[in-house]
N, C-alpha and C positions, 0 to 999 in steps of 0.2 A: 443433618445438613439442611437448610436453609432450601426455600421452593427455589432460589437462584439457582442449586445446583440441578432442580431438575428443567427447568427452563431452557438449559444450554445446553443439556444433556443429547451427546447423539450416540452416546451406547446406553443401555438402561442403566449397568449397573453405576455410572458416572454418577447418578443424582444418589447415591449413598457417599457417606463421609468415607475422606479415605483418615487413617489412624498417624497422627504423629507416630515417629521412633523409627519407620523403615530408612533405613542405613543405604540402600543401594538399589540400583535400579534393579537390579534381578528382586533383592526383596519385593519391593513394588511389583513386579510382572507375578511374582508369585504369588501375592496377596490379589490383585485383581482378577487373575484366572480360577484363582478359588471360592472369592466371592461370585463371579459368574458360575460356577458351577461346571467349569472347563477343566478335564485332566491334562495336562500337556508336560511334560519333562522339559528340564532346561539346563543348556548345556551354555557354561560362560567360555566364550574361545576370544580372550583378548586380540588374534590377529586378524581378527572379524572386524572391528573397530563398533562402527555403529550400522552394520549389514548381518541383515539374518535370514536363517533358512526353515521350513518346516518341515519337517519328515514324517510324516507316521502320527504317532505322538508326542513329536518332540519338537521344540525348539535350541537351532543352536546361531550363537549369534555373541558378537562383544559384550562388554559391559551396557552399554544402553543397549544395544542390539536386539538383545533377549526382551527387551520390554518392547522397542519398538514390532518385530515379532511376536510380543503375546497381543498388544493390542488389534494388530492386522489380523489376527486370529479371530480374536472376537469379534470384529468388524465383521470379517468376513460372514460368521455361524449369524450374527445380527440381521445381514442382509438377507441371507439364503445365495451366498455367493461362491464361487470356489477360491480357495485361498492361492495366492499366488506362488507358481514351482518357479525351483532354483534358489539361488543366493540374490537376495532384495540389499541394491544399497543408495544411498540416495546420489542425485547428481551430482547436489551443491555439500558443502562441508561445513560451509554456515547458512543456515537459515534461520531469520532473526526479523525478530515483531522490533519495532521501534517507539517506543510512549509517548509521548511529546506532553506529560505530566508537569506540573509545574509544583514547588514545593508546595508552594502554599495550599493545593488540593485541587486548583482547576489546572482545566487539560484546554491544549490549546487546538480548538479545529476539533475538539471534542464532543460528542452526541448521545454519551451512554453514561450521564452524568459524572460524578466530582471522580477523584483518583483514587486506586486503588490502593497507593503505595503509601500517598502524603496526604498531611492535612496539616494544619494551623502551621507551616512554616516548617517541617520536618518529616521524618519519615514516620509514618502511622498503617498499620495495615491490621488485618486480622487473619491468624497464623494458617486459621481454616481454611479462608477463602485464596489464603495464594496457596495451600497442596492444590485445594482442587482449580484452582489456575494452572498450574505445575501441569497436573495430570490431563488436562486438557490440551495442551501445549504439546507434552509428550505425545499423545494419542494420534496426533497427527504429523508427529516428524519436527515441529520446530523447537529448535536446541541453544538458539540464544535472545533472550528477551533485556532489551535497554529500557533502562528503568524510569528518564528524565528526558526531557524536552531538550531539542537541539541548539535551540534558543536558550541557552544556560542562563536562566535569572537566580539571582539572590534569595536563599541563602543554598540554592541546587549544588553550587562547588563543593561545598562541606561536603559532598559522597568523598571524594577521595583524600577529606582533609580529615578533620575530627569524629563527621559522622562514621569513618569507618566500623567501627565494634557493630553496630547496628544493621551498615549493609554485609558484611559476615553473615549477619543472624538469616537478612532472607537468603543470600544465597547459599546457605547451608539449606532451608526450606524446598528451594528448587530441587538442587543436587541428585538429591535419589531418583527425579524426572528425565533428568539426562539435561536439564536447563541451566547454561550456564549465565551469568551477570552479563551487561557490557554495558558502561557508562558515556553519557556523553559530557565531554568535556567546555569548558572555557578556553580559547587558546592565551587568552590575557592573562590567565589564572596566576604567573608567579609575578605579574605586577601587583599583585594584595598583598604579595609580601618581602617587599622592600628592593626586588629586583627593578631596575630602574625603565627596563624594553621586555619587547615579548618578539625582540628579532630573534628570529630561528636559528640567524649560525654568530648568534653571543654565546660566549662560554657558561656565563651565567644564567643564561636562561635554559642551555644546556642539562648542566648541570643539578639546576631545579626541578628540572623534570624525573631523571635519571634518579634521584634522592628520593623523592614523593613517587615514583612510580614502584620504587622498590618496598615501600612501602605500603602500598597499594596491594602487592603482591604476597609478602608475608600474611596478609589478613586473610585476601579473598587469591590463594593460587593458582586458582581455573577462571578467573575472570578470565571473559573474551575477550576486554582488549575498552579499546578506546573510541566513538563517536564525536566526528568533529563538525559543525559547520562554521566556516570561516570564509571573511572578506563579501559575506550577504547578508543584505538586508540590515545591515549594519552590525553586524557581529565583527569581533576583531579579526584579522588575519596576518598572513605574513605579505600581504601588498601592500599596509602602512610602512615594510622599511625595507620596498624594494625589492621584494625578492618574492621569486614564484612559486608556484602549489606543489614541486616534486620539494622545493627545499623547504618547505615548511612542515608538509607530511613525516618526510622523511627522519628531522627533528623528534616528531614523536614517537615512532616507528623505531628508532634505534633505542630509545629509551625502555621501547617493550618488549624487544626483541629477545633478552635476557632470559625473560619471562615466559614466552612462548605465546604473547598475543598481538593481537591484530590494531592496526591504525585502520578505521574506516573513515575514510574523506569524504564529505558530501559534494557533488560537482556540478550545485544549484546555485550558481554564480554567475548573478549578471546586474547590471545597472539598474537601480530600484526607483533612482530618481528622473528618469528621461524625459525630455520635455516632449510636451504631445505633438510641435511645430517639427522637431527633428525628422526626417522620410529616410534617413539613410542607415539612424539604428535600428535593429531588425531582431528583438528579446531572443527569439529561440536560438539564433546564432550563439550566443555567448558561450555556452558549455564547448560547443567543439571548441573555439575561438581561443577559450581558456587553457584547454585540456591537452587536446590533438599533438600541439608540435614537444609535448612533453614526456611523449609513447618514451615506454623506456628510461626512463629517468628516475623512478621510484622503486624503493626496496621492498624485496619479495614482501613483506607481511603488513604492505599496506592495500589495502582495497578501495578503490574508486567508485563510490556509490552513486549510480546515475539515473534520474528519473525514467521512466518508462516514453514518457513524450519529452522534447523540445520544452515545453511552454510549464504548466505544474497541474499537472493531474486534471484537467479539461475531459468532458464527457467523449471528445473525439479528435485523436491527436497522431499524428503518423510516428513513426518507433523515430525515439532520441539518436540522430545521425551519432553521437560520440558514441553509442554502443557498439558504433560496426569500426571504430576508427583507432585504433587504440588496439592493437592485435600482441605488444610486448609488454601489459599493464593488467591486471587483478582486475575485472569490474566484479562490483554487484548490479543487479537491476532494481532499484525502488517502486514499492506500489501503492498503494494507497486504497488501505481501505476502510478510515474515517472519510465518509462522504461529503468531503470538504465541497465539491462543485457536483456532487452528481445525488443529491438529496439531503445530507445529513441527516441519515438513516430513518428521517423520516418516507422520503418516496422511496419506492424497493427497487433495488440497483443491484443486480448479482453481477458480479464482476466477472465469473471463469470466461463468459463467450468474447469478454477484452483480451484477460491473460492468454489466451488462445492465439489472436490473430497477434498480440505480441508476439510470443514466439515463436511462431508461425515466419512473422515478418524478419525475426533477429538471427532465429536459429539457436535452439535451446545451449547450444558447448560455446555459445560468446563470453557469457559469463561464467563467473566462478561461487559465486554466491548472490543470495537475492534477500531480500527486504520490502518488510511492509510496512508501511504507519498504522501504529495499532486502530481497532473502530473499540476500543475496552473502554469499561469505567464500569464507576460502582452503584450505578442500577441494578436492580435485583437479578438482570437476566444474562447483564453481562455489556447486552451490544445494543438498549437502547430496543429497536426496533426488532423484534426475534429470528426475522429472518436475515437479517446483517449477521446474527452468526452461520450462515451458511456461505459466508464471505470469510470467516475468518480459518472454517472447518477446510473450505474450499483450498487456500491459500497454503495451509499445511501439506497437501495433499500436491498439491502443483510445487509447492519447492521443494519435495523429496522427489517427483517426477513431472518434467514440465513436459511431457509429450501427452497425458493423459488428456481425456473428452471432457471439454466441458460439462456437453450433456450428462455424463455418467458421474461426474461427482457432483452435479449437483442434485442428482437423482438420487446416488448413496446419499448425501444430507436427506432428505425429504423422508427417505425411509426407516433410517436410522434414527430422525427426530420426533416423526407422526407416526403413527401408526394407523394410518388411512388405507379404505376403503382403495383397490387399483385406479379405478375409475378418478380418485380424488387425488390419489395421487399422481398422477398424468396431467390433472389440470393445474399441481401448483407445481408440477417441474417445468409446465411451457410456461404459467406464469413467470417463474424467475427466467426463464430462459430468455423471454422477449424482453424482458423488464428494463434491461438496457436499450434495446429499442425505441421503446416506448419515451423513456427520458430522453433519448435524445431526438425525438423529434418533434417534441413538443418544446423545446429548450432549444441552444443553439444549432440554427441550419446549417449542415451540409460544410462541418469543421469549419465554422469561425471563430468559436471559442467566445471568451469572456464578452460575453452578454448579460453575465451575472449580476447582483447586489452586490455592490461592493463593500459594501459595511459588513452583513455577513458572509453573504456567497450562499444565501437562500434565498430565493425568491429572482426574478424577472429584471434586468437591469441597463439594456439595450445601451446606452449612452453613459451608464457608471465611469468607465473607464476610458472610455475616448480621449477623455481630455483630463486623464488622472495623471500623475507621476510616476505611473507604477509600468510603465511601456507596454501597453498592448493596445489593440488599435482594431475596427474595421474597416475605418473609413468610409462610413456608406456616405453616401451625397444624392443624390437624386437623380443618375445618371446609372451607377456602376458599384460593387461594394466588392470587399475583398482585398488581401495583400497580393500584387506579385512577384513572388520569392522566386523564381523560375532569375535564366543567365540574366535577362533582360532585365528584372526587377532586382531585389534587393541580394541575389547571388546564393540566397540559403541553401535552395537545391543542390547546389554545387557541392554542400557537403555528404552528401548521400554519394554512394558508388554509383557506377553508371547504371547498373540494370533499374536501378531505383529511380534514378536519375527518367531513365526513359520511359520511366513509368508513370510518372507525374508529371512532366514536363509540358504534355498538350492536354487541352481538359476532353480532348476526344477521348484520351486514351487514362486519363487522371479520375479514378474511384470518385463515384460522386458525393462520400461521405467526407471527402477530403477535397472537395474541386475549391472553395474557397478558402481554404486555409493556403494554396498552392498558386490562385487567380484571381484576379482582380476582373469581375465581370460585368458588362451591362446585364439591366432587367431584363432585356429580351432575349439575352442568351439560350440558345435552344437545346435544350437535354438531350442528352442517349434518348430519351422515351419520348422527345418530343414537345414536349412541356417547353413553355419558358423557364426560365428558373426563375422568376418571381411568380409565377404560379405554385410551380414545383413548392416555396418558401412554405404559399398559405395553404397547399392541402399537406405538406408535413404536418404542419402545428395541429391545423383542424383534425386531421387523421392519428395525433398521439393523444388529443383531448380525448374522442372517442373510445382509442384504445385503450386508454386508461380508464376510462368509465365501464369496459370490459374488464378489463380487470377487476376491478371492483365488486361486478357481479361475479366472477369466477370465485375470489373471496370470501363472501359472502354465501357462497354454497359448498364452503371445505367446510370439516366437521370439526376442527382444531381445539385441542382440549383448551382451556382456560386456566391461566387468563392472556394467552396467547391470542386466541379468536379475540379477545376485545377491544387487547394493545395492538395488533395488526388493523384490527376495524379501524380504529379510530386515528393512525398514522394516514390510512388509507382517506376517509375523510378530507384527512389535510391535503395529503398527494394531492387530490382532486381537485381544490380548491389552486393548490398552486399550478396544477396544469393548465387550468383556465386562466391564471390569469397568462400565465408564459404565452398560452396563444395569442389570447385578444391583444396582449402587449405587441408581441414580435410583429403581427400581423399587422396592426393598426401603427404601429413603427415604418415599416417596407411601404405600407400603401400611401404613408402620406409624403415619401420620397419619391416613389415611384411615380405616384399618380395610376396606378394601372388598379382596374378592378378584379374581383374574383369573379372566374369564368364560370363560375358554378352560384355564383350571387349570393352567398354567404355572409354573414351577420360583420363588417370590419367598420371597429370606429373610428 
């Protein structure tokens, strides 16, 4: 195997090839505990499903079960941990990486170079690099990977048209990992072929699907199911003819139902062209606005996939009110862990201490399933930046149990990827740990969100979006900056229950990470601490420059084998660069609105 494999490697034996031909996930558990050197017995107990138990020296558990059990095994002896007693099963029953690959070989929102799956307009891979994808995926619990971009471009339909014999091949490849296919669809898809609508309750469009879907299933039988986004961002849906999100879903959902897979709906649905002069539409409202009064209207095997914030994946964003709203309806929760606004795996962004206070805030049995936007591509390491795979390691770990500590998986990463010195290792587990800190207070203050580049969504962009089409807004002016969403302003609060409700509603009492995404404040508004909050603004920025210049040196003194120390260096470089300029921008942005100086007489131009 390829130094890729050891790159991403967080058990040692992982950066060995694993061998075409193994048939079954016990095959697999049993060739990787023997290559580790590990005696363990294995016991297949189908009404185990995918939960397993270790006793002694045995493993007994389902068909995937046994593997995901050998792997926790080995993790475990890797760390010097004790393995975990009783029967292990996971929360969710789907947990699923999402690609957003495009046929032609680029990935969209992509950071870890071209795709793994496709190139020159078709599917292209190499058979080694998806086992040891497979086996990676396995190792930490996730069990369905989509292969294409939600944004279905030309010639991506072909998965479920002609390209089928081809997508067979990978997902036979998975299979022994316990990784099942799930594509995402076109909902237009049977207007290419001579159907005249893509209305959800035409017979013929019906019917087209029900034909092709059954098709779909004799090739590949354990596909997952279906990925849809519709009626955004200009994709088609069923609001071109009238009719709502349970009768469009459901259209697809009965056609898979036969089959035994799943409709997952995307519920990132909102107006993409809004005029910047509008004050009364209000972006994050859309999803409930959408969603909400349809509680109950969808059939069991479709799942509502819902972003983790209101807005799309912002470094700091209060939990998506339509998670808590919707109590007779499937959700998944979406995350994101291509660093589409929180570095693009160039700055280091560990996510677990997010997914934390999500859960924290939603209450991990809201959901039923969860989803990530993969951070993959086919850079030698995998994720681009090397420590973005302790984002992806992480993320396995948290959708088989979303109650676990941030700190402690990001710790098991660290230990199971370096084999550092304690000392060193302590200082690159607070590193990732602040790491989201540190971006977001050099980047946007105190949850206002899209301050970004708007052409990438890298780099400083205070004004990008103010006056774009794309509805988001902070309104600063030279008096006061912020939305407020509260009864009095634009009503969004309203969608949150009341304890939520009472919690953001005064900025006495409203988290100060969140005070302006919730209020609309003057500059002299005076902090919990006292501060004005345009002070507050400039020793944020000034105080994450620094911090990130810490980091740097904490970096700089791990002992990280190579060529990891050089690719982390020199990402690290860039960070740096872009944290300066986020300050000097934001800073020199607020003060020439404000007028008000830095109390501390710091450098703002």
């Amino acid at each position: 195997m390829d130094t890729a494999a050891k790159r991403l490697a967080w058990l040692p034996f992982l950066a060995r090839e694993i061998p075409a031909g193994l048939a079954t996930p016990a095959d697999v558990a049993r060739f990787e505990l023997e290559q580790a050197g590990a005696k363990a017995s294995l016991t297949v107990d189908p009404a185990m499903g995918e939960g397993w138990e270790i006793s002694g020296d045995g493993i007994t558990g389902g068909e995937t079960g046994v593997l995901y059990g050998a792997y926790r095994l080995l993790m475990a002896r890797a760390a010097g941990e004790a393995v975990p007693t009783g029967v292990q099963r996971p929360r969710y029953p789907l947990r699923m990486i999402n690609c957003w690959d495009n046929a032609e070989g680029d990935i969209e929102r992509g950071y870890s170079g071209r795709s793994l799956f496709f190139e020159g307009g078709r599917l292209s891979y190499d058979p080694a690099r998806m086992r040891q994808l497979g086996r990676m995926l396995s190792s930490v619990g996730v069990n369905v990977l989509c292969i294409n971009n939600v944004n279905v471009r030309d010639p991506a339909h072909r998965l479920i048209e002609d390209w089928l014999p081809e997508l067979a091949a990978l997902a036979n490849i998975f299979r022994p990992f316990g990784v099942r296919l799930m594509v995402s669809i076109d909902y237009a898809q049977p207007m290419r072929h001579g159907v005249p609508t893509a209305d959800p309750l035409d017979p013929q469009v019906q019917d087209w699907w029900t034909r092709q879907t059954a098709k779909v299933y004799e090739a590949i039988p354990d596909l997952a199911g279906y990925l849809v986004k519709a009626d955004s961002e200009h994709r088609p849906g069923p609001f071109t003819y009238g009719r709502n999100h349970a009768e469009g879903a459901n259209m697809l959902a009965r056609a898979l139902a036969p089959h035994g897979g799943v409709l997952v709906w995307r519920c990132f649905v909102y107006n993409c062209q809004q005029d910047w002069r509008d004050r009364v539409t209000d972006r994050p409202m859309a999803a409930y606005q959408h969603y909400s009064p349809l509680d109950g209207q969808f059939d069991d095997n479709v799942i509502l996939q819902v972003k983790n914030g209101p807005f799309d994946f912002q470094v700091r964003e209060p939990l998506s009110p339509l998670l808590l709203a919707m109590p007779k309806t499937r959700l998944a929760i979406e995350l994101q862990l291509a660093q589409e606004y929180t570095g693009h795996q160039i700055d280091v962004y560990a996510m677990p201490p997010m997914w934390r206070e999500v859960f924290d805030d939603m209450g991990a049995d809201t959901v039923q399933a969860i989803a990530a936007v993969s951070n993959l591509g086919r850079d030698e390491n995998y994720t681009g930046h090397p420590f973005a795979a302790a984002n992806l390691f992480s993320y396995g770990l948290f959708a088989w149990n979303p109650d676990l500590s941030a700190e402690a998986v990001i710790r098991l990463w660290c230990r199971l990827t370096y084999a550092l010195p304690a000392d060193q290792e302590e200082a690159l587990c607070r590193l990732l740990m602040e790491s989201r800190s540190v971006y977001e207070q050099y980047t946007s203050p105190l949850g206002l969100c899209w301050m970004v580049n708007k052409m990438g969504h890298y780099g400083v962009g205070p004004d990008d979006y103010e006056f774009a089409a794309w509805g988001t807004y902070h309104r600063a002016d030279r008096d006061a900056v912020g939305i407020d969403r509260t009864a009095s302003g634009t009503g969004y609060l309203l969608q949150y229950p009341p304890a939520l409700q009472a919690r953001y509603a005064d900025p006495a009492t409203c988290p100060d990470n969140l005070l302006l995404f919730f209020h609309r404040l003057r500059y002299d508004h005076v902090m919990a601490d006292g501060r004005a909050l345009i002070q507050r603004i400039y020793d944020d920025h000034f105080e994450g420059y620094e911090r990130a210049e810490a980091m740097a040196k904490t970096l700089a003194g791990l002992s990280l084998p190579s060529p990891d120390r050089e690719e982390a260096a020199r990402r690290m470089d860039m960070q740096l660069r872009n944290a300066r300029e986020w300050c000097d921008v934001i800073n020199t942005f607020f003060h020439r609105f404000s007028g008000a100086d830095d109390a501390q007489g710091r450098t703002i131009y």
